[in-house]
PDB file of N, H, CA, C and O in Angstrom:
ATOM      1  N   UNK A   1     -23.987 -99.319  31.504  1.00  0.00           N
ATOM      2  CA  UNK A   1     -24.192-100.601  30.872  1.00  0.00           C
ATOM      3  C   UNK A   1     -24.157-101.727  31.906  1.00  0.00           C
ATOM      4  O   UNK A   1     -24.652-102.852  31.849  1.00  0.00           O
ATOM      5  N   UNK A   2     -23.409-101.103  32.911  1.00  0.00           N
ATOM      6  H   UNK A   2     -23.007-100.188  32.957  1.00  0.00           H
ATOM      7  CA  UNK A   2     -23.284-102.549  34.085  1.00  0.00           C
ATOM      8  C   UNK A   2     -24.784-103.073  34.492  1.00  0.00           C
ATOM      9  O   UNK A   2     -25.211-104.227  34.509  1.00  0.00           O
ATOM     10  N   UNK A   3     -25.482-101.767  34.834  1.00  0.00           N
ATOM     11  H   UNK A   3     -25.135-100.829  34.820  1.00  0.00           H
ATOM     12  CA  UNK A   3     -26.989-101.628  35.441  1.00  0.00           C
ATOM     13  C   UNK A   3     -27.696-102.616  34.690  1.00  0.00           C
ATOM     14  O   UNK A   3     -28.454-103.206  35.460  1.00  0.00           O
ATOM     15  N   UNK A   4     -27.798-103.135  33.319  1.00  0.00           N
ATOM     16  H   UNK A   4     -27.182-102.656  32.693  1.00  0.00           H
ATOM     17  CA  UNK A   4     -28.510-103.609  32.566  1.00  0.00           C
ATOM     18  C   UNK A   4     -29.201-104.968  32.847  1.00  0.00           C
ATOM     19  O   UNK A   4     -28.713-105.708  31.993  1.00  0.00           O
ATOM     20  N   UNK A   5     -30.159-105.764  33.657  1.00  0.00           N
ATOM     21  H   UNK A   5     -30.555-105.162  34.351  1.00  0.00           H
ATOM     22  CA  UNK A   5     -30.418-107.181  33.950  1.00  0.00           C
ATOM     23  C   UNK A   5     -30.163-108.350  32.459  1.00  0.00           C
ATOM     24  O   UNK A   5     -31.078-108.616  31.680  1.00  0.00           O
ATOM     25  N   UNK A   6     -28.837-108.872  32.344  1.00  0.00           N
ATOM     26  H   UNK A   6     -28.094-108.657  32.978  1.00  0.00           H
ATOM     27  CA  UNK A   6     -29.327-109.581  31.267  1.00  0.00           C
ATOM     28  C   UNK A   6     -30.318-110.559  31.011  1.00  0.00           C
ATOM     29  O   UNK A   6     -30.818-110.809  29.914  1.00  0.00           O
ATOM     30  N   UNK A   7     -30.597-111.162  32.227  1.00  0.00           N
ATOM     31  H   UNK A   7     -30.190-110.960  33.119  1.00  0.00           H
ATOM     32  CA  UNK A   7     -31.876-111.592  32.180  1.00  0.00           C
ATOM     33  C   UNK A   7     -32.831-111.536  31.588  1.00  0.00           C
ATOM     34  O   UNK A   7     -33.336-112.531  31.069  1.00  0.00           O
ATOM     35  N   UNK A   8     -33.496-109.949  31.487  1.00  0.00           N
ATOM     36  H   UNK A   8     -33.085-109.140  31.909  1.00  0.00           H
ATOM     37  CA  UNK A   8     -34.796-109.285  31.355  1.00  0.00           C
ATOM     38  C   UNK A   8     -34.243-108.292  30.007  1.00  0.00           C
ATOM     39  O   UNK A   8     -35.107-107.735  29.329  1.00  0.00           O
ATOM     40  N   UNK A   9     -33.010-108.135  29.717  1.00  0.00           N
ATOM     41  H   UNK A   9     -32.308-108.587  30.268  1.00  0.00           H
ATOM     42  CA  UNK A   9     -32.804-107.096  28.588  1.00  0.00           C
ATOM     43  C   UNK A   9     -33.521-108.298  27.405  1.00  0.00           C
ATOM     44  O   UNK A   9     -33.236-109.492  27.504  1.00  0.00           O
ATOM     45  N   UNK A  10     -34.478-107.770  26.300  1.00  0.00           N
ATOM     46  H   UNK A  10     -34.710-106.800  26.219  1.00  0.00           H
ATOM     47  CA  UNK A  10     -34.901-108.123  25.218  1.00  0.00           C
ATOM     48  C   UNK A  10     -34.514-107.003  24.453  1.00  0.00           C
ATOM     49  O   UNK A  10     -34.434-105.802  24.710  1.00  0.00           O
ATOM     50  N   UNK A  11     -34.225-107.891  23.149  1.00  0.00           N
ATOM     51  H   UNK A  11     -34.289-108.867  22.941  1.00  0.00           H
ATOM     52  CA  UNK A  11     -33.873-106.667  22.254  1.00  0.00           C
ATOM     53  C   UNK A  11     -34.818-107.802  20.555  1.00  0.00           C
ATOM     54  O   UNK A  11     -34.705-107.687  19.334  1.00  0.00           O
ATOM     55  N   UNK A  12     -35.394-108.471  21.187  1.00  0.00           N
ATOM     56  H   UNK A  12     -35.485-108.564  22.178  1.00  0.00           H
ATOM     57  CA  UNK A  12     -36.053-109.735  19.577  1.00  0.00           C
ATOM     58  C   UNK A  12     -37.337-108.656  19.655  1.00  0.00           C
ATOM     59  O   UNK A  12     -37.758-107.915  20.543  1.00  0.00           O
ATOM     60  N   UNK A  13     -37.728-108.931  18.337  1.00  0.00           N
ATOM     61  H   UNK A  13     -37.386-109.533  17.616  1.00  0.00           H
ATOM     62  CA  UNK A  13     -38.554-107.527  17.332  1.00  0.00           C
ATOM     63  C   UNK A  13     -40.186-108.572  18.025  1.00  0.00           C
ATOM     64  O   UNK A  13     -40.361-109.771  18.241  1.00  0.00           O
ATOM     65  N   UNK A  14     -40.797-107.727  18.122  1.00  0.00           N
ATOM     66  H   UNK A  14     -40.655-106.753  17.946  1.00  0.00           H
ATOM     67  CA  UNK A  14     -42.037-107.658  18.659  1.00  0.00           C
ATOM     68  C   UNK A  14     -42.756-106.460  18.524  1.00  0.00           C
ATOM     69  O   UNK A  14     -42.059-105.512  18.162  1.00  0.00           O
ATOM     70  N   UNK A  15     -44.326-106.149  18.769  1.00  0.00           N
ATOM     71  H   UNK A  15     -44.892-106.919  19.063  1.00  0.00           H
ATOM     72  CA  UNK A  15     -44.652-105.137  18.733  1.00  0.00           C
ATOM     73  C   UNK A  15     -45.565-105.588  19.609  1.00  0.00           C
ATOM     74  O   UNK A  15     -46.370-106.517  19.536  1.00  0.00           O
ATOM     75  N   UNK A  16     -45.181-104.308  20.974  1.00  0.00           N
ATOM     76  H   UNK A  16     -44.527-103.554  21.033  1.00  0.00           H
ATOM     77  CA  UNK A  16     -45.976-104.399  22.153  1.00  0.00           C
ATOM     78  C   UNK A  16     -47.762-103.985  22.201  1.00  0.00           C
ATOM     79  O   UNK A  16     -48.600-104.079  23.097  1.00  0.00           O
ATOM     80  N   UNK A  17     -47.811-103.613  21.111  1.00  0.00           N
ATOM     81  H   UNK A  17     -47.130-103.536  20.382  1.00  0.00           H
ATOM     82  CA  UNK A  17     -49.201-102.923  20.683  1.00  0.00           C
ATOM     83  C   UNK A  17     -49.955-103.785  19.950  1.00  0.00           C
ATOM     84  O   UNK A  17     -51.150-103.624  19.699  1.00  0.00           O
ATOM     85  N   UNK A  18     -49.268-104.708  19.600  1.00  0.00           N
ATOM     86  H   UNK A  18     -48.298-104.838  19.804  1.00  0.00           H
ATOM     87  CA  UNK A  18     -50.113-105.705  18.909  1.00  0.00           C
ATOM     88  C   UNK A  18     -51.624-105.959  19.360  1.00  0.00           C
ATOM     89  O   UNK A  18     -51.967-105.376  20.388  1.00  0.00           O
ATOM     90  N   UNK A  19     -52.499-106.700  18.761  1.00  0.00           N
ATOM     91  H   UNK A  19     -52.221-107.174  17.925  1.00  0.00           H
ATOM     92  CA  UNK A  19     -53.472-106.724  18.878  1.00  0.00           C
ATOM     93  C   UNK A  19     -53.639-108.112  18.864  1.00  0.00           C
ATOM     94  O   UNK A  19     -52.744-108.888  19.196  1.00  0.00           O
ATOM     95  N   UNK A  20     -55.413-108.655  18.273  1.00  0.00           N
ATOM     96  H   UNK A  20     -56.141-108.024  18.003  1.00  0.00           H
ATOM     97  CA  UNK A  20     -55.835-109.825  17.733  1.00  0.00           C
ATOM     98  C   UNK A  20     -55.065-109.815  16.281  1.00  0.00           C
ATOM     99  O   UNK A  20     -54.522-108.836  15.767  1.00  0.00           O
ATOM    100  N   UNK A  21     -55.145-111.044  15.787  1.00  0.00           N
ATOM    101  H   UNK A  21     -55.585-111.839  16.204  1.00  0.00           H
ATOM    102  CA  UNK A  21     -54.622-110.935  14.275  1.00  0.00           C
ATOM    103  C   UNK A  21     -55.782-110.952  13.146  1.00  0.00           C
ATOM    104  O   UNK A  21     -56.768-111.690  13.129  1.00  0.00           O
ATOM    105  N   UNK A  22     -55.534-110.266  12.497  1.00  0.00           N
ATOM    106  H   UNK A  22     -54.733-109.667  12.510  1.00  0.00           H
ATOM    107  CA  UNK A  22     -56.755-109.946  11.317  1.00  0.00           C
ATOM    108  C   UNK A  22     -56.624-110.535  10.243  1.00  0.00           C
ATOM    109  O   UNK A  22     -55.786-110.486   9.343  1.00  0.00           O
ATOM    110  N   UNK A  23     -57.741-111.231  10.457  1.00  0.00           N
ATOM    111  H   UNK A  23     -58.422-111.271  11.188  1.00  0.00           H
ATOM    112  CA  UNK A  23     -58.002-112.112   9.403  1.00  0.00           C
ATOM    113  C   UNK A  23     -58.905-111.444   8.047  1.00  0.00           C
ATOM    114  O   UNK A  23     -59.991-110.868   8.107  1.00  0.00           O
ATOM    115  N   UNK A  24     -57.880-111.796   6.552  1.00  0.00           N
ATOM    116  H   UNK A  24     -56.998-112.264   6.502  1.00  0.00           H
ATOM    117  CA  UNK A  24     -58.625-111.177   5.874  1.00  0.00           C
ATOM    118  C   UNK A  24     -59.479-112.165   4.739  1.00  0.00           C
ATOM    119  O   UNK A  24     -59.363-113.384   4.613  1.00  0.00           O
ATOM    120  N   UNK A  25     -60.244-111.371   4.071  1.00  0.00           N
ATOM    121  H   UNK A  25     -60.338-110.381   4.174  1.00  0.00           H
ATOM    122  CA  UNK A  25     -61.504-111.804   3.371  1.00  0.00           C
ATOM    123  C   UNK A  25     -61.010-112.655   2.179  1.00  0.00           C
ATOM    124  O   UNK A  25     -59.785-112.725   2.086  1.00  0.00           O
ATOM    125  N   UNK A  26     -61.822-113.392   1.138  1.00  0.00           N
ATOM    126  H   UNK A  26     -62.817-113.335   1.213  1.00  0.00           H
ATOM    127  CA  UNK A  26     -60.887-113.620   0.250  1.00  0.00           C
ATOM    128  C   UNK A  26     -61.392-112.603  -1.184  1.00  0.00           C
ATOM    129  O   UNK A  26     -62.454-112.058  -0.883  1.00  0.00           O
ATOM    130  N   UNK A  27     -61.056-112.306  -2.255  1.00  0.00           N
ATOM    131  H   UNK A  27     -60.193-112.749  -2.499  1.00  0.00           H
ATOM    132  CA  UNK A  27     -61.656-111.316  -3.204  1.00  0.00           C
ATOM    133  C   UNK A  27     -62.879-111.748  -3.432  1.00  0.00           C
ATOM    134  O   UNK A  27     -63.808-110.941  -3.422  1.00  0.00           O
ATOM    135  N   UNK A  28     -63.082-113.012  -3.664  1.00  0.00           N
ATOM    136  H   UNK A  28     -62.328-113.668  -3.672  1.00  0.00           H
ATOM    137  CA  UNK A  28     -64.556-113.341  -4.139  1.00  0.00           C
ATOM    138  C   UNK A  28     -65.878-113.214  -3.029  1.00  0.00           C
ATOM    139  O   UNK A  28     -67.061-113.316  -3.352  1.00  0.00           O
ATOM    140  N   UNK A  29     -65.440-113.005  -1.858  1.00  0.00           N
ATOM    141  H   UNK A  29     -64.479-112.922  -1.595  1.00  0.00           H
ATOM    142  CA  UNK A  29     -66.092-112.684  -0.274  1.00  0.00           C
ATOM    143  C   UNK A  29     -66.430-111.231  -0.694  1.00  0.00           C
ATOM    144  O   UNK A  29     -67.612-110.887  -0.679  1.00  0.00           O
ATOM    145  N   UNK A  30     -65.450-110.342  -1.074  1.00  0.00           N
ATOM    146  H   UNK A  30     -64.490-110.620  -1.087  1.00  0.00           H
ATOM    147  CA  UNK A  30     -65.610-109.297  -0.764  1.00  0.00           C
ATOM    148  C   UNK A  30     -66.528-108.595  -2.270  1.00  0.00           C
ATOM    149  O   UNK A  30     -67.367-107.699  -2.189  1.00  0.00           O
ATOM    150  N   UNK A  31     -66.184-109.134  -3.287  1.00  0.00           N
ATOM    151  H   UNK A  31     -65.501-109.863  -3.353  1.00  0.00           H
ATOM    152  CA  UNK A  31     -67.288-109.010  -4.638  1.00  0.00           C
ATOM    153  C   UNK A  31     -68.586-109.080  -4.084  1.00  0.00           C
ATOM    154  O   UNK A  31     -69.444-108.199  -4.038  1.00  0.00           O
ATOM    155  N   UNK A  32     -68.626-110.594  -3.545  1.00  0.00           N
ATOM    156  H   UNK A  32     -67.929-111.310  -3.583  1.00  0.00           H
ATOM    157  CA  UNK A  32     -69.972-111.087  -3.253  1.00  0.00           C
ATOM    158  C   UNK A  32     -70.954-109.966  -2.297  1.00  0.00           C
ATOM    159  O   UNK A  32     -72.168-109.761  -2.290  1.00  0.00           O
ATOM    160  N   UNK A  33     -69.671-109.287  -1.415  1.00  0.00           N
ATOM    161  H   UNK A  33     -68.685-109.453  -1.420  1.00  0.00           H
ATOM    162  CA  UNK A  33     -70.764-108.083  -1.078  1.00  0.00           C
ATOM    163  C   UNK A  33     -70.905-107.114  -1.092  1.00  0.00           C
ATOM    164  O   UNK A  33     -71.547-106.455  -0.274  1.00  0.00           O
ATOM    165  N   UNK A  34     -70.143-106.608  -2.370  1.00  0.00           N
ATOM    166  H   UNK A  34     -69.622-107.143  -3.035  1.00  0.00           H
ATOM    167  CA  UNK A  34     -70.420-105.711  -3.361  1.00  0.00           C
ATOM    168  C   UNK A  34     -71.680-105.530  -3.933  1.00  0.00           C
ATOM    169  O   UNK A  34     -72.566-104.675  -3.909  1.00  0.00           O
ATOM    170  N   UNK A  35     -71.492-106.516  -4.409  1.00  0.00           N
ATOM    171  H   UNK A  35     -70.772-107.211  -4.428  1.00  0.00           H
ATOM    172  CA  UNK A  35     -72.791-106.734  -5.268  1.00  0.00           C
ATOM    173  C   UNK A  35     -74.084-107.204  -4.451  1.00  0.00           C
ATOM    174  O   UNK A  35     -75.135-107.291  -5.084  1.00  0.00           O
ATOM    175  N   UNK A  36     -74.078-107.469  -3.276  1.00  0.00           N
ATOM    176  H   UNK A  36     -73.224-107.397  -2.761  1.00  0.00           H
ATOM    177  CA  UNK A  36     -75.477-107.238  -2.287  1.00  0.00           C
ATOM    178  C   UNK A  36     -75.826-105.672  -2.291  1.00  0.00           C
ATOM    179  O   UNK A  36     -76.924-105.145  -2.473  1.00  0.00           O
ATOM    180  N   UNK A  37     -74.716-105.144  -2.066  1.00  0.00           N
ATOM    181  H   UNK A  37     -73.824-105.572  -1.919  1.00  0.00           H
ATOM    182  CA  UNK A  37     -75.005-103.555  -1.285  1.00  0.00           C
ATOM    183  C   UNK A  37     -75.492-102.740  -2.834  1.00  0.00           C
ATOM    184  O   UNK A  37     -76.418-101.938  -2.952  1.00  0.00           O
ATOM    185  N   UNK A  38     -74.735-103.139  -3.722  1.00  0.00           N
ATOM    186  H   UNK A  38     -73.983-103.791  -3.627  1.00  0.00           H
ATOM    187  CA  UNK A  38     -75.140-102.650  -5.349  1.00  0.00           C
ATOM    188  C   UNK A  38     -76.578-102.820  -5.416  1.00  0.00           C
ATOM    189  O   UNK A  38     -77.309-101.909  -5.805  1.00  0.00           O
ATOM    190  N   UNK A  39     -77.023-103.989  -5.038  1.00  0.00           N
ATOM    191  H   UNK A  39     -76.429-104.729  -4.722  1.00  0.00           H
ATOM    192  CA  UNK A  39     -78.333-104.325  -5.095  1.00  0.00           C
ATOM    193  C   UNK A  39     -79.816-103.771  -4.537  1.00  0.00           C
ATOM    194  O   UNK A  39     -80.949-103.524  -4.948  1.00  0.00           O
ATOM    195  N   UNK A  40     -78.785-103.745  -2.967  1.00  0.00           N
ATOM    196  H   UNK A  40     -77.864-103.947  -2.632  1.00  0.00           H
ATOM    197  CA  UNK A  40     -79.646-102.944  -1.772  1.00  0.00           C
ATOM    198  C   UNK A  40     -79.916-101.142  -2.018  1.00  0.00           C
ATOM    199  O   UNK A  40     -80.780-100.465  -1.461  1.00  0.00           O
ATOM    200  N   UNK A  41     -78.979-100.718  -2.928  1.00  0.00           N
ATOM    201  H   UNK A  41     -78.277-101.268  -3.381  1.00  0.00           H
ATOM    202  CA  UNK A  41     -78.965 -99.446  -3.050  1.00  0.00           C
ATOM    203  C   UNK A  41     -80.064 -99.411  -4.851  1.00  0.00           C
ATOM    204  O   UNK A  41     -81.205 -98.975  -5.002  1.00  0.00           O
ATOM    205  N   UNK A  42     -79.573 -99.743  -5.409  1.00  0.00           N
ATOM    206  H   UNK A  42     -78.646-100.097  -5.286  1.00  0.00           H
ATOM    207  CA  UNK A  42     -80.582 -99.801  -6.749  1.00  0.00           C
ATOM    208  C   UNK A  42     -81.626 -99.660  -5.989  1.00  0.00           C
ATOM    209  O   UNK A  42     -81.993 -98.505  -5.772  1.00  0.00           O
ATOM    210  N   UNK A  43     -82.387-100.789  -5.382  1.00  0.00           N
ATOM    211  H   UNK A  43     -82.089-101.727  -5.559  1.00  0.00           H
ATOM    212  CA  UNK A  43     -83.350-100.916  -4.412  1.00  0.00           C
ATOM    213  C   UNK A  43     -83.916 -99.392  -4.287  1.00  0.00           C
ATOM    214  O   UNK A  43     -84.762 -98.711  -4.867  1.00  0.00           O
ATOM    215  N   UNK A  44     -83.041 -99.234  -3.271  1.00  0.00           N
ATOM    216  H   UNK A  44     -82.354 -99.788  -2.799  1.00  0.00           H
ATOM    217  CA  UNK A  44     -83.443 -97.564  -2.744  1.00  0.00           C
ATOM    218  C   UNK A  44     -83.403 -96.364  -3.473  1.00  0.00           C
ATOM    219  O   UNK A  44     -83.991 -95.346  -3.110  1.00  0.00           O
ATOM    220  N   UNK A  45     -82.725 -96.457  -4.494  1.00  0.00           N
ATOM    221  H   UNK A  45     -82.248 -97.284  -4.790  1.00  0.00           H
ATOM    222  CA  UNK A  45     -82.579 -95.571  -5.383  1.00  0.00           C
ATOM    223  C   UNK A  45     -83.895 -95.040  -6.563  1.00  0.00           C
ATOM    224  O   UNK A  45     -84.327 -94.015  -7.091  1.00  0.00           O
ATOM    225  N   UNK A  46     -84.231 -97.092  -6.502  1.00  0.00           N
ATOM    226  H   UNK A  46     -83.881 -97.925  -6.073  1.00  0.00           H
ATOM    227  CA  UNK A  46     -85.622 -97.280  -7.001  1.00  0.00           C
ATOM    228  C   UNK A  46     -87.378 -96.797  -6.299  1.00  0.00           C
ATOM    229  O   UNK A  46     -88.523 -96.539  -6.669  1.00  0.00           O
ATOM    230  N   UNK A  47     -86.766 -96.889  -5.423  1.00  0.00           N
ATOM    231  H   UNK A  47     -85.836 -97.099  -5.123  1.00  0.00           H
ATOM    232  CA  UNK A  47     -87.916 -96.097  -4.375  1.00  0.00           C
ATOM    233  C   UNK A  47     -87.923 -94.928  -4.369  1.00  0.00           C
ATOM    234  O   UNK A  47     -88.995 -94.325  -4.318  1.00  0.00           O
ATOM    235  N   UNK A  48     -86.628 -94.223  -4.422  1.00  0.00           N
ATOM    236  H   UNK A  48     -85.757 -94.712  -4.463  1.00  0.00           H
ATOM    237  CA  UNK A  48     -86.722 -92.495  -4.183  1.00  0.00           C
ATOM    238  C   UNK A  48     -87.010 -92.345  -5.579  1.00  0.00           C
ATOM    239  O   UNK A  48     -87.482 -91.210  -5.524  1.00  0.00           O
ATOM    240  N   UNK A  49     -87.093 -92.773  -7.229  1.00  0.00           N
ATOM    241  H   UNK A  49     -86.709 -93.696  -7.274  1.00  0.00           H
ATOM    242  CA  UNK A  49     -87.142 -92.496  -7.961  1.00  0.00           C
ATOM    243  C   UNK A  49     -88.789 -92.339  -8.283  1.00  0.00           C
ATOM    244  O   UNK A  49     -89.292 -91.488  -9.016  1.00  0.00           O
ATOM    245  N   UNK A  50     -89.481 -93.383  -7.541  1.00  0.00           N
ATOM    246  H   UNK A  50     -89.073 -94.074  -6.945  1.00  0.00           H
ATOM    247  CA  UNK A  50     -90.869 -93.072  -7.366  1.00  0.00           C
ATOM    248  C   UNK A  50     -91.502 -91.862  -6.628  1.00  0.00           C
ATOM    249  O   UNK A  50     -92.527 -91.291  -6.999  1.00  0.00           O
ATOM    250  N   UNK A  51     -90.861 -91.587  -5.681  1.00  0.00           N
ATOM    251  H   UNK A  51     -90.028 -92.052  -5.380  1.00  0.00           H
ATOM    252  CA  UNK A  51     -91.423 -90.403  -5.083  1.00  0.00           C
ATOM    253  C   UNK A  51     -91.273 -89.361  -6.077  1.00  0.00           C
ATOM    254  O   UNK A  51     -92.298 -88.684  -6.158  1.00  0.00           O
ATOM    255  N   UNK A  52     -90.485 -89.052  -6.746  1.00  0.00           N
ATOM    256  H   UNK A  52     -89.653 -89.602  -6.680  1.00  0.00           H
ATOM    257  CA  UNK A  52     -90.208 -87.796  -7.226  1.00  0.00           C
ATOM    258  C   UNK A  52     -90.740 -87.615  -8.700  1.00  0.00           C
ATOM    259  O   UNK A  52     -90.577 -86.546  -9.288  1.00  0.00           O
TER     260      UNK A  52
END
């Protein structure tokens, strides 16, 4: 325990792995592109329904 630099000993909560911070969407962001991709796929769904 003598060895210890008090200096440099940290013991406050951090996480060394941290990253950028992530920013999230709000629900109505994430509906909104729901319902694009709902759209985009009907779409395609509508096309393969012609081929066949």
């Amino acid at each position: 325990a003598k060895s210890i630099d008090k200096a440099t000993f940290d013991l406050s909560v951090k996480n060394p792995n941290g990253g950028a911070e992530i920013t999230h969407r709000s629900p109505q962001e994430i509906m909104d592109e729901i319902a694009v991709l709902d759209a985009e796929s009907a779409e395609v769904l509508a096309g393969i329904k012609k081929l066949i």
